[in-house]
Structure formats: C-alpha cells, structure tokens
C-alpha positions as CSV (number, residue, x, y, z in Angstrom):
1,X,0.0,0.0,0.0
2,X,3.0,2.3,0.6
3,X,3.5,2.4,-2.8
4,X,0.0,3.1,-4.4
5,X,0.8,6.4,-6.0
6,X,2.6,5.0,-8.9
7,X,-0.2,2.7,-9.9
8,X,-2.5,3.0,-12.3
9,X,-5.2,4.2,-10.2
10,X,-2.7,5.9,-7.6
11,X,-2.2,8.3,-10.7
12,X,-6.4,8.5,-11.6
13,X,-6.6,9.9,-7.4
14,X,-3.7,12.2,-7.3
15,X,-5.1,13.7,-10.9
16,X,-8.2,13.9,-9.5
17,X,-7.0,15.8,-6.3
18,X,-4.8,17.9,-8.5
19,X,-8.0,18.6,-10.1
20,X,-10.7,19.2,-7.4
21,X,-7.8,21.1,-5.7
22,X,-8.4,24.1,-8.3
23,X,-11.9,25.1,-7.5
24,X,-11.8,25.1,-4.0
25,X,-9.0,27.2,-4.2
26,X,-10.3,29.5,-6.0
27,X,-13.4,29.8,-4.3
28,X,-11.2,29.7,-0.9
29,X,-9.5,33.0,-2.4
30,X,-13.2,34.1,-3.7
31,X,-14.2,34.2,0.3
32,X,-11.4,35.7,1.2
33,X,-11.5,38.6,-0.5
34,X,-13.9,40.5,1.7
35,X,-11.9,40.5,4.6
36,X,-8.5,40.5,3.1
37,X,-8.5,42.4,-0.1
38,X,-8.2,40.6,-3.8
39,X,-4.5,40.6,-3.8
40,X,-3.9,39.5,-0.1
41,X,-6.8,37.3,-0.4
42,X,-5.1,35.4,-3.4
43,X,-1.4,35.0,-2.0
44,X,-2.4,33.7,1.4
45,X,-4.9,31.2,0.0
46,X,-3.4,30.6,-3.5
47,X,-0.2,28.9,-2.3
48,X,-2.1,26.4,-0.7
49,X,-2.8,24.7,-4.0
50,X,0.8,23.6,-4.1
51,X,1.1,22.8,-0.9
52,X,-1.9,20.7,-0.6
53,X,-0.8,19.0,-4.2
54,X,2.8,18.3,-2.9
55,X,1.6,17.1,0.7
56,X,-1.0,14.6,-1.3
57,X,0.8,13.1,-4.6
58,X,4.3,13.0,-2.2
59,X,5.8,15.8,-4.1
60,X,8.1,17.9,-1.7
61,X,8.8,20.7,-2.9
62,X,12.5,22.5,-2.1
63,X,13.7,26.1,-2.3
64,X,17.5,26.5,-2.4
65,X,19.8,29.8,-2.7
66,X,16.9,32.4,-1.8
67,X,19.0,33.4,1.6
68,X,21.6,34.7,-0.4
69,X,19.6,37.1,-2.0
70,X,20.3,40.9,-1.0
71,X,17.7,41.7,1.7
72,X,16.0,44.5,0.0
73,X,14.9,41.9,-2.6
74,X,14.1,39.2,0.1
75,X,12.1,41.5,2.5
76,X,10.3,43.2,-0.2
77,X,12.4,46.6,-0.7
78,X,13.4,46.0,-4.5
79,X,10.9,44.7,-6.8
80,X,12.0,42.2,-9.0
81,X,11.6,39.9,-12.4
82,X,11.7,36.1,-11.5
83,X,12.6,34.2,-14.7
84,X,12.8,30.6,-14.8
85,X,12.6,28.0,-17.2
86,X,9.3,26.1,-17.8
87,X,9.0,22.3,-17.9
88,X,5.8,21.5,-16.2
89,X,2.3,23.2,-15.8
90,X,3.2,22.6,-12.4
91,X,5.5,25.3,-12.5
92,X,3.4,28.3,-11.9
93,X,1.5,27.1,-8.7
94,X,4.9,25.6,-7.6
95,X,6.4,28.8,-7.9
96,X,3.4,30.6,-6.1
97,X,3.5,28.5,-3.2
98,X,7.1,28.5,-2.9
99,X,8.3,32.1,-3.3
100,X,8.4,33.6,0.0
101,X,7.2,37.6,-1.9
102,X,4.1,38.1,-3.8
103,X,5.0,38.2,-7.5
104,X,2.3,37.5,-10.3
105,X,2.7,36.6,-13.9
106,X,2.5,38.1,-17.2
107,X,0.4,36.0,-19.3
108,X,-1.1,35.8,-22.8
109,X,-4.9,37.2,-22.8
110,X,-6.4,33.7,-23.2
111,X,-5.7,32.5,-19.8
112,X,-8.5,34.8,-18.5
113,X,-10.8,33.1,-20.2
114,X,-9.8,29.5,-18.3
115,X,-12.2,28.7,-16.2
116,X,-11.1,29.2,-11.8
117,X,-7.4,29.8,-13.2
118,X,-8.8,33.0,-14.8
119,X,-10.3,34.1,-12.3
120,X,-7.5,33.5,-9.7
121,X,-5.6,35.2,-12.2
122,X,-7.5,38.4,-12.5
123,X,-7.8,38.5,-8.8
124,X,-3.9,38.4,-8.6
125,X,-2.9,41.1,-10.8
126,X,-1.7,38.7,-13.1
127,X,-0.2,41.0,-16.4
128,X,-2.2,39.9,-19.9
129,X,-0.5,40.9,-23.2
130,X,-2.0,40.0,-26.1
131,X,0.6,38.6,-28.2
132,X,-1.3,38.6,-31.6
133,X,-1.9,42.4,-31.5
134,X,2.0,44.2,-31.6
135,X,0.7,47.3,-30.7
136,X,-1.4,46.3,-27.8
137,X,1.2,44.3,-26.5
138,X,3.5,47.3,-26.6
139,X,1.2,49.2,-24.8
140,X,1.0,46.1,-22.0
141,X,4.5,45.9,-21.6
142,X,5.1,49.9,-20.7
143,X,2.1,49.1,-18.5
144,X,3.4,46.5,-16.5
145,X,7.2,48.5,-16.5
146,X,5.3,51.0,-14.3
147,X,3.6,48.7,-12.1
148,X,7.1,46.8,-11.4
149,X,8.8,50.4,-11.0
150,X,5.7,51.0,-8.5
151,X,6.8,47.6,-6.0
152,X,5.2,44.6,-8.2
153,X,7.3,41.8,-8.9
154,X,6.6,39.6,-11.2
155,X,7.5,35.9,-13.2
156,X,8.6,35.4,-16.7
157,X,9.4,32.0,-18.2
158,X,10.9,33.5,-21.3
159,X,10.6,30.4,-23.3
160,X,7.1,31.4,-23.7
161,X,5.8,27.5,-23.1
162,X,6.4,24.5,-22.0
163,X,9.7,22.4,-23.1
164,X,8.3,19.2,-24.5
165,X,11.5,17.3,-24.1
166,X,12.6,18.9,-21.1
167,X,15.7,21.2,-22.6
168,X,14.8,24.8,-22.4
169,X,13.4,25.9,-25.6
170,X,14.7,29.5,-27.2
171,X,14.1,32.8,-25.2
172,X,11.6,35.2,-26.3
173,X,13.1,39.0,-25.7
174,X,10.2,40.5,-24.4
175,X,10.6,39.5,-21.0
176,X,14.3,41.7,-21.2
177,X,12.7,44.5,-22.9
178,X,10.5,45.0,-19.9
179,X,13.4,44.5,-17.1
180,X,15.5,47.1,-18.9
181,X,12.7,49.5,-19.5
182,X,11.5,48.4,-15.7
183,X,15.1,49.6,-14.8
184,X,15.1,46.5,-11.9
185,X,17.2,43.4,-11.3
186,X,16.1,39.9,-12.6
187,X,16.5,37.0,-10.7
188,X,17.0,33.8,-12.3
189,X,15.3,30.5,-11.4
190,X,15.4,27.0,-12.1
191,X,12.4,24.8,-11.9
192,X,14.1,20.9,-11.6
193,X,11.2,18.0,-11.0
194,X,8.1,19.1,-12.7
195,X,9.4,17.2,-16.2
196,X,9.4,14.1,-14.4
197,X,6.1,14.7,-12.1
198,X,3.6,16.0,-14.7
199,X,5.6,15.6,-18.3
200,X,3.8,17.7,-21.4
201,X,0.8,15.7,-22.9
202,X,0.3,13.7,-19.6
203,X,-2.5,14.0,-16.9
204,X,-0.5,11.2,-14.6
205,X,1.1,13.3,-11.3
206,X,4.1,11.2,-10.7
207,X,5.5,11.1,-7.0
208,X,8.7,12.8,-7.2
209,X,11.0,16.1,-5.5
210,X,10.2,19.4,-7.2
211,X,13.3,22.0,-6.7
212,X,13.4,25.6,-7.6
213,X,16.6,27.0,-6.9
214,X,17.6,30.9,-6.5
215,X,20.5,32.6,-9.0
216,X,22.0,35.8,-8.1
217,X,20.3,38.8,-9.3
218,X,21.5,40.5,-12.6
219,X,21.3,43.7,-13.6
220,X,20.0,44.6,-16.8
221,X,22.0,47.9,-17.0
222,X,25.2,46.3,-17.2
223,X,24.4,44.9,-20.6
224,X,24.5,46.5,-23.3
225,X,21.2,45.1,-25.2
226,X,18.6,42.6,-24.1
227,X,20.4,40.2,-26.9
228,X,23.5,39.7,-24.5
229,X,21.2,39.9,-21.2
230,X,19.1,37.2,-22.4
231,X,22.8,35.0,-23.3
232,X,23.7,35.8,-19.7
233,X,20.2,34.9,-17.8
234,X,19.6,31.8,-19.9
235,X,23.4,30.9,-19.2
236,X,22.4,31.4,-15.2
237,X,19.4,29.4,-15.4
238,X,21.2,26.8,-17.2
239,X,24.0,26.5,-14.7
240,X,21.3,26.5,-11.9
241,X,19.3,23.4,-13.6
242,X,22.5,21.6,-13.7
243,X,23.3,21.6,-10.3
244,X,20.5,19.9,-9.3
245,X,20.5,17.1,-12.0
C-alpha cells in the first residue's frame, strides 16, 4: 500500500485531487476577499494549492539559494523579475506556493478566459499581453514596466511555453525588454522535477522532488542590449538546472 501512488489508479486519485484542488482554491480565495482584499486574499490562499498537491501526490517541494539574496529583494524593498525555465504546468503554482514575496505573472490574454485559473488570475494582478496584437502588446508591456517600478514583482518564463523534451526551448526577448525599461534586477530560477512529475501531454502526477533554486540577481544595466542579457540569464538558469540534475 506504501506504494500506491505510482499505480494505475494511484495516478487517476492524485489527478483527480490535483483537479478538485483548483476550485476550492479558487473559491477559498473568492471568500477571502472581503476580509482581506483581492491581492492578499489570493497570496495567502493561492499557495495552498501547491502545498496541498505536494503534501498529497508526495511531491516535496525544495527552495534552495533564496538566503543569499540581498535583503531589499528578500524583504520586499526592491521589486523584481523572476525568470525561470518552464517544464511542467506545475511550475506556476509551484512557484506561487514557494516564493516567500508576492509576485504575479505576465500571461497571454487567453488565460482569463480558463475557467477558476482565470479568475485567480485576475484577482492576482496577473499582467495579460495579447501577443497577436503588436501594438497592444507594446502598450502592455510599458504598462506592467510601471507597475514593477511601482513595487510589483513579477515571473517570466521566457521560453514562452512549455519544453516538450525537457531542454529549455529559445528565449523570447520581451521579457528583457520589460526588465530594462522596468530599470530592476532579474532573478534567475530554475524549476528541476516538474518534467518528471507532470511531463507535457500527460495527466498522470508522478511522485517525485520538485526544486526551484535561486540565481544571483542581474542587472540589466550592465548589458549593453537585451540580446546579451538574455545570453547571460539563460546561461544562469542553465548552470542552476545543472546543479540539481
């Protein structure tokens, strides 16, 4: 019985926790808001999805380096971009459970129309750009530049999806556009577990560790475009993946 998770049917319970797991948060945040607010009310309830996902399909979940971040970035001083690579959907309610600040995502349009996760996401603050409209987006990135200069920090996996084979796909630029217009630092992450727990194309949660370690922060003024400050991130996430595998 110890080992009923990586049955058949193990995987048909822990989907269908994963599952259920969405709506009550959601409506957990939903009941929340009156007394808390809509931002509050989402990151006290929202990384409880995580949680309750690791605790149940035996998924810990690990966050290395983030002590060695400057303490204006840990305590909430100076906001940030997160940027990490992207193997799992797991990632982004991995990395909402685990981050110890507030930080919301930009997103393409179309996720506010998902059912519970666009809603959530609305209620975060989570950043839309619609990528088939230039100009639009334009306007969505200067946007979000003055929220982040305003205290928000925020999450980009510039790969702009999911790796289907688990090697980080080529970096959209966007993402450094916006931290160099944003002026602030961008901290690299690397996401190491979600390939093997939840792979693309599968519903099956796979018991398994989930580790997102912590780069130093770099600073997008140093560089001279975002060509060469996209080399160096991706070279730092890179160099953070392998030092878990």
């Amino acid at each position: 019985m110890a080992n009923w998770r990586n049955t058949g049917l193990g995987g048909v319970v822990m989907v269908t926790w994963a599952a259920m797991a969405v709506p009550l948060t959601v409506f957990g945040i939903l009941v929340a808001i009156p007394f808390l607010g809509r931002r509050r009310a989402f990151f006290t309830v929202g990384p409880w999805y995580a949680r309750s996902v690791g605790w149940f399909c035996r998924m810990p979940i690990a966050l290395q380096g983030w002590e060695h971040l400057p303490a204006d970035i840990r305590e909430g001083r100076q906001p940030v971009i997160f940027m990490s690579n992207h193997e799992s959907q797991l990632d982004p309610p991995v990395l909402i459970g685990v981050l110890p600040l507030p930080a919301v995502y930009i997103a393409k349009k179309e996720v506010k129309y998902i059912p519970f996760v666009g809603w959530a996401a609305m209620v975060a603050g989570v950043i839309f750009i619609d990528r088939r409209d230039r100009e639009r987006a334009i306007r969505s990135i200067h946007a979000a530049a003055m929220e982040i200069r305003g205290g928000k920090n925020v999450v980009i996996f510039p790969e702009g999806t999911r790796s289907r084979t688990g090697a980080m796909l080529p970096f959209k630029k966007g993402g450094f556009a916006l931290a160099q217009e944003a002026g602030v630092p961008i901290v690299p992450l690397a996401t190491v577990g979600g390939f093997r727990v939840l792979p693309p194309g599968s519903l099956r949660i796979r018991p398994g560790r989930y580790d997102v370690v912590v780069g130093e922060p770099v600073d997008p003024a140093a560089f001279p475009d975002r060509d060469t400050l996209a080399v160096e991130v991706r070279r730092r996430i890179e160099t953070l993946v392998g030092s878990v595998r």
